[in-house]
N, C-alpha and C positions, 0 to 999 in steps of 0.2 A: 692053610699056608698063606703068607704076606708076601707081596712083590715090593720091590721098593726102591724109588725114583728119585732123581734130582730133578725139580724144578724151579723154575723165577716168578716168585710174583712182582709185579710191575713197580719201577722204579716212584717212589713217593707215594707206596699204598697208604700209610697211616696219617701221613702228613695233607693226602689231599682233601676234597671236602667230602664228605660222606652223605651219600642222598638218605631219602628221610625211610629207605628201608633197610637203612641198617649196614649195608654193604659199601665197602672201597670203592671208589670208583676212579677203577686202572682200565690204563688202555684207550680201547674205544669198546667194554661195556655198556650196551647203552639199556640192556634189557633190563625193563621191570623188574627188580626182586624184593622175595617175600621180607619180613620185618623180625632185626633182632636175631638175640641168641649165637652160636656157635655153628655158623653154616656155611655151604660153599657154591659154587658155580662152577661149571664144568661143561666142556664142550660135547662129551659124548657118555659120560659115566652113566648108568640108569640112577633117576629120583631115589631120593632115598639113602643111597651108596655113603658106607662110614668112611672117611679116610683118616689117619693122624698124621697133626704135621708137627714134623720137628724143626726149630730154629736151630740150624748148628750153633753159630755165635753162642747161643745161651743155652744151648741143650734141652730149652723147656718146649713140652709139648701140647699140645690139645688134639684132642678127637670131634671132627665137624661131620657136617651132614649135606648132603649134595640136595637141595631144594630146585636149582635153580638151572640155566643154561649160560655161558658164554658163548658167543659167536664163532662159527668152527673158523674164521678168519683171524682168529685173532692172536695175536704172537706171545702167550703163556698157556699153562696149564691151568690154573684155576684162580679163580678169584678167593677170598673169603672174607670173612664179616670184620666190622672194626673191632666186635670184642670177642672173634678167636683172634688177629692180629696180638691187641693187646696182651691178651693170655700167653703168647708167646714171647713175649718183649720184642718181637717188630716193631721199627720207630720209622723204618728206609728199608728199598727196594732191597733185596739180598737173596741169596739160595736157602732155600728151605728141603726138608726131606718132607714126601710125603709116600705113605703105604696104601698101597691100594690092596682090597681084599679080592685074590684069586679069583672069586667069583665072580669079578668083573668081566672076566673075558679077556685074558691079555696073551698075544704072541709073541712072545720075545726071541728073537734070533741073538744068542750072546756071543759077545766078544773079548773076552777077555773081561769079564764083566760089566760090558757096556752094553747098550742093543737100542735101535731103532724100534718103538714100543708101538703096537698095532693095535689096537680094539676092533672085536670083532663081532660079532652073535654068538660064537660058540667059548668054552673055556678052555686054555693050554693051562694041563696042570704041570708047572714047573714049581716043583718045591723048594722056596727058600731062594728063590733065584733074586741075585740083585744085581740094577743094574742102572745106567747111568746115560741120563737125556742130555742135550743142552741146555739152555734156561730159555730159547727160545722156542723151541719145539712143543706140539703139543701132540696129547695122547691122537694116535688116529692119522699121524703126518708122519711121514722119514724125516729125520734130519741130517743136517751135514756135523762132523767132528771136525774138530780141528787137525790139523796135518802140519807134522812137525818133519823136521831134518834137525837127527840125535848125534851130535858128535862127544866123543869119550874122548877126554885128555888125561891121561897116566893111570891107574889102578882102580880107582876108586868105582866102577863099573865094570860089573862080570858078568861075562856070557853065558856061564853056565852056572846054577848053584853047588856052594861048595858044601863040604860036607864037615868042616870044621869052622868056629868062628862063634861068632857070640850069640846067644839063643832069645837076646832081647828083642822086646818088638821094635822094628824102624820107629823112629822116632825124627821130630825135624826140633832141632833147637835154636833157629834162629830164623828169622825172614828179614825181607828185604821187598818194597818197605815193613815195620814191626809196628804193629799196629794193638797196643795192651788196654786193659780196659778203660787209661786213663785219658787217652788219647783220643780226643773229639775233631778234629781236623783230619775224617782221611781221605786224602786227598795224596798224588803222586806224580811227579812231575813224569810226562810224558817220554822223555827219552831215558830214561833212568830203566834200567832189565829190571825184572823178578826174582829174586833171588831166594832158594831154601838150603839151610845147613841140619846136613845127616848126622847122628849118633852114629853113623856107620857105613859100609860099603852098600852099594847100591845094584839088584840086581836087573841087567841094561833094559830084557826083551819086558820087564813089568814097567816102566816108563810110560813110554806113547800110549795104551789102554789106558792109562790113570791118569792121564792131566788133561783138563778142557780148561781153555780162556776163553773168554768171551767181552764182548763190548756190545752194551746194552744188550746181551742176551745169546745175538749173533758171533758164530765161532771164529775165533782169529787165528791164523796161520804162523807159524815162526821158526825160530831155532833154540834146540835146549841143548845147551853145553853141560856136559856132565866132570867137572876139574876135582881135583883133589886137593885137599886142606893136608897140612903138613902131618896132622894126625892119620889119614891115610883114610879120611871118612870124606862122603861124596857133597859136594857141591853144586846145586841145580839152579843152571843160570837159564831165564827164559828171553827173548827179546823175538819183538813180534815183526812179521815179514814186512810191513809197516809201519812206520809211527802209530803210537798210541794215541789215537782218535780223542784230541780236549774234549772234556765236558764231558766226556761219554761215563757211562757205571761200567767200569772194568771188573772183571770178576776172574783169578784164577784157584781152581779147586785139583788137591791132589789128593785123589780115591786113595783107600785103606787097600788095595791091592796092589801097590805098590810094593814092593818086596826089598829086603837083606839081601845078603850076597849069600845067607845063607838059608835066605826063600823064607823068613820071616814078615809076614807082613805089620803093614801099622797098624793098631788098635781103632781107628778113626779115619773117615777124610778129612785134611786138614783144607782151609779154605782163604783168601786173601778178597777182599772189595774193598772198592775206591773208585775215585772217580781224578781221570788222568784230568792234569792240569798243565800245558803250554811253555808255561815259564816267559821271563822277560822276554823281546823282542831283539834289544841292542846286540850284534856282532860282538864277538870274543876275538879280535886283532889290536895285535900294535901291545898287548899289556900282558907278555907273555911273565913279566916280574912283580907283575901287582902295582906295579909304579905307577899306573893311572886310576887305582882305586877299583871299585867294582864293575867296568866298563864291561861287559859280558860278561860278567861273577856272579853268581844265585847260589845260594848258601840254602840248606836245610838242616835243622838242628842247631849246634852249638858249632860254628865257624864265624870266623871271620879274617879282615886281610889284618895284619900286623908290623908295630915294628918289632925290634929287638927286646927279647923280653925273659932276666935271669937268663939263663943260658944257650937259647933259644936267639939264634941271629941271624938273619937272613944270609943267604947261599952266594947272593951278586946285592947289590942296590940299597935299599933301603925297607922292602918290603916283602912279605911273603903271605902266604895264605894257610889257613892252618886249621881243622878240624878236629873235633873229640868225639867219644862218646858216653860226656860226662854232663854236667848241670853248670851251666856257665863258667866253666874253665875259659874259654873265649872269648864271650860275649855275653850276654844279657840271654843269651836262649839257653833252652835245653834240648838234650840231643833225643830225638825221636822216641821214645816209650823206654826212655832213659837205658837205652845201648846202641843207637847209630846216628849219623851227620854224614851229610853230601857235599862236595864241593863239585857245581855243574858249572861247565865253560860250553857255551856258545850262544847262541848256534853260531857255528864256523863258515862260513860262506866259502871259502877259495882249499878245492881239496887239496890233499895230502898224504903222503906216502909211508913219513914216519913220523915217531912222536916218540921226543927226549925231556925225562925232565929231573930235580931234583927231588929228592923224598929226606924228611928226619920224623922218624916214629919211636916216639917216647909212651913209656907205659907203664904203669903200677902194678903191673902184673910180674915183672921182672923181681926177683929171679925165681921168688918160691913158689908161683905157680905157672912156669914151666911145665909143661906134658902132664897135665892134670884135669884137659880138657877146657879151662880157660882161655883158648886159644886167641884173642883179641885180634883181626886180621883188619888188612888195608888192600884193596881193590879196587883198580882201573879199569872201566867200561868203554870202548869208542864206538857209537853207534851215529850209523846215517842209512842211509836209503839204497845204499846196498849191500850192507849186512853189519856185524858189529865185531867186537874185540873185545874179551872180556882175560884178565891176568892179575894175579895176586901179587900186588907189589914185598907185602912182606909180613910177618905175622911175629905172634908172642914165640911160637913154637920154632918158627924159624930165624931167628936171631936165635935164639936161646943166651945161652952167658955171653956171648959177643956182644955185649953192649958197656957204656959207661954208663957211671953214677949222671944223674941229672936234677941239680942239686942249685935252688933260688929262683925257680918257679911257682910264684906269687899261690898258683889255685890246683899245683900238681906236686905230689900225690894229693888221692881223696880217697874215700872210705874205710878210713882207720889204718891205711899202710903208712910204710914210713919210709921206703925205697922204688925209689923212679928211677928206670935206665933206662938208655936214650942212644941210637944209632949213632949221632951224626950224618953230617949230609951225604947220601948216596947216588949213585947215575941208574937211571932205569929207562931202557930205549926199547921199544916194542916198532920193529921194521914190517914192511909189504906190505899196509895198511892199503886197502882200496873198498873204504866204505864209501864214498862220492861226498854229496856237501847237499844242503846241509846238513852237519854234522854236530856231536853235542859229546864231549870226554866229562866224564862223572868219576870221580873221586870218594871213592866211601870208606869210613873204618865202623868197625862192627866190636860190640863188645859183645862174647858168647860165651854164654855160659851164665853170666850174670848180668844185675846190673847196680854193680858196687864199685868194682876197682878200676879206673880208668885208664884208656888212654888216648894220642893226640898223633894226629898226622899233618905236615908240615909239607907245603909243595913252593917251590921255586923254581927261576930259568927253566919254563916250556920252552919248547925250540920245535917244530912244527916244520919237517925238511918237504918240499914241494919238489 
């Protein structure tokens, strides 16, 4: 029988310099190891010991061989060679799987298929058991999980499995950030939440057992909002009890035992790394209309501020700000693994209680893919240092035909459509707000489902009541 574990090999194993036997040298490895081939290093494994590791990212695996010792101090599971790395397409720190053979010796107390993993002298035979470490732990140590506060907003989370509903496996067809193979910059702006979009209802008590984040390795604490998309499928927003530590390798992974509402589970654990990045410094005051230009404005993907442009005309003033998730509809960029863009405002220095602002969300998905699961949505995050806000301004599915023709837009429609409908400017006030300061409102539109048909979300007159 195989046991088998999530762990972290050390951020920059391939990239650093490789001593002359052969071996990564992560961490503070400092021991001697043998030279070459497909081998590993292990704090407690006996010599000898086969393991395979799988690289999620690329699926591809190798089988190595335990030669050697790391230091039982040290904060991973194992080392290995630069060409089992290579053999895996490891290029940067990341989660890896690896199987340990049963007759290692392992105790595993599970928990919803997680467990604090013990090496002992003698063997627990648990057959087929899997289960799931931090990326800092290492075999022979307890570790700490992360511990979340789950709140369920409208349907899309069930208590109990139902006994009707769709027999597909959960599935996530979107993230937040989307990070696809073309996409060499990952990187995340630090106040910006985690976001995953369901194929379907989401069963609540298989959550918390299935998701660990981590920052360089150690467990992060937060809240996972569970909202519902107009299709009636689950939305998993994470933001962490913290700001997201700059510079750090952030890592969040969501185990295959996460479950349907009708106890389905996913086919795989799906997994998100990066490394959070800060964002500007400048204050988001006084330009709550764009009228001073990008004075606390940070754009990712395809944004930028605007004037009046086809039919598209600012709400108050002369300017507005305006996001896609298309290939330079905007501006000169493109929107993240060609289906998202951000518009981040802060940090906020002076708190605040509510937050008013204008929206117009034009889309090419209007009208004939309406309830087809093209869902293209627009979402407000307000997060600071005492907790966050997270609310769906407006989507494909919830306009539905309520909208006009949007018609002398220079770069919209695109992907072969030939019908743009378009809101007009709407009021969206989200009151009680007492996140403290500073604080950072993140603006996203997500294209789901594809990324062909566009579209653009358009923000004026914040008003920011104290």
């Amino acid at each position: 029988m195989l046991l088998a574990a999530w762990v972290f090999v050390a951020a920059g194993l391939v990239s650093t310099q490789v001593d002359r036997s052969g071996f990564i040298q992560t961490g503070r490895a400092t021991q001697e190891m043998t030279a070459g081939g497909l081998l590993a290093a292990h704090p407690t494994l006996p010599i000898g010991s086969a393991l395979t590791i799988r690289n999620i990212a690329t699926g591809r695996e190798v089988t190595v061989t335990v030669t050697r010792r790391i230091p039982a101090s040290a904060e991973r599971v194992v080392d290995i060679s630069a060409e089992a790395a290579r053999a895996i397409g490891l290029r940067s720190g990341g989660y890896v799987s690896v199987i340990f053979p049963a007759g290692a010796g392992a105790s595993v107390p599970l928990v919803y298929g997680r467990a604090n993993i013990t090496i002992n002298n003698h063997v627990a035979h648990i057959p087929g058991a899997i289960v799931t470490v931090s990326s800092y732990a290492r075999i022979g140590e307890p570790r700490r999980i992360s511990q979340f506060s789950i709140i369920a907003q409208g349907d899309a989370a069930v208590t109990e499995i139902q006994g009707t509903g769709s027999t597909a496996p959960l599935a996530i067809v979107q993230t937040v950030p989307s990070f696809g193979v073309a996409v060499t910059d990952r990187t995340h702006h630090a106040s910006v939440p985690l976001v995953f979009f369901f194929n379907n209802r989401v069963y609540l008590h298989s959550i918390a057992p299935n998701v660990e984040v981590t920052a360089d390795g150690r467990a992060l604490d937060g809240t996972i909002v569970i909202s519902e998309a107009a299709n009636g499928f689950a939305i998993l927003t994470f933001t962490p009890s913290n700001p997201l530590p700059a510079g750090r390798n952030i890592s969040i992974v969501l185990g295959q035992g996460l479950q349907s509402a009708r106890g389905i589970p996913m086919l795989a654990d799906v997994g998100l790394s990066f490394v959070a990045e800060r964002g500007p410094d400048t204050a988001f005051a006084g330009n709550y209309g764009f009228e001073r230009g990008e004075i606390g404005v940070h754009f990712v993907g395809d944004g930028a501020i605007r004037r009046a442009t086809g039919p598209l005309v600012p709400f108050e003033g002369y300017y507005y700000a305006a996001i896609s998730t298309g290939n330079r509809i905007l501006s000169n960029n493109v929107a993240q693994d060609g289906s998202i863009s951000y518009l981040i405002l802060g940090p906020i220095l002076e708190p605040f209680t509510a937050l008013s602002f204008y929206y117009n969300f034009a889309s090419a998905e209007f009208n004939e893919y309406i309830g087809r699961g093209f869902d293209d949505i627009a979402r407000v995050a307000i997060v600071g240092p005492r907790g966050s806000y997270i609310r769906t301004i407006t989507s494909v599915d919830l306009v539905g035909t309520n909208n006009m023709p949007f018609i002398g837009h220079p770069r919209l429609p695109d992907g072969g459509d030939s019908y743009v409908g378009y809101t007009g400017w709407r009021n969206f006030r989200i009151a009680n707000l007492n996140v403290g300061s500073p604080a950072h409102i993140t603006f996203t539109v997500n294209d789901v489902g594809d990324r062909i048909i566009s579209s653009l979300l358009a923000i004026d007159a914040i008003e920011l009541e104290r």
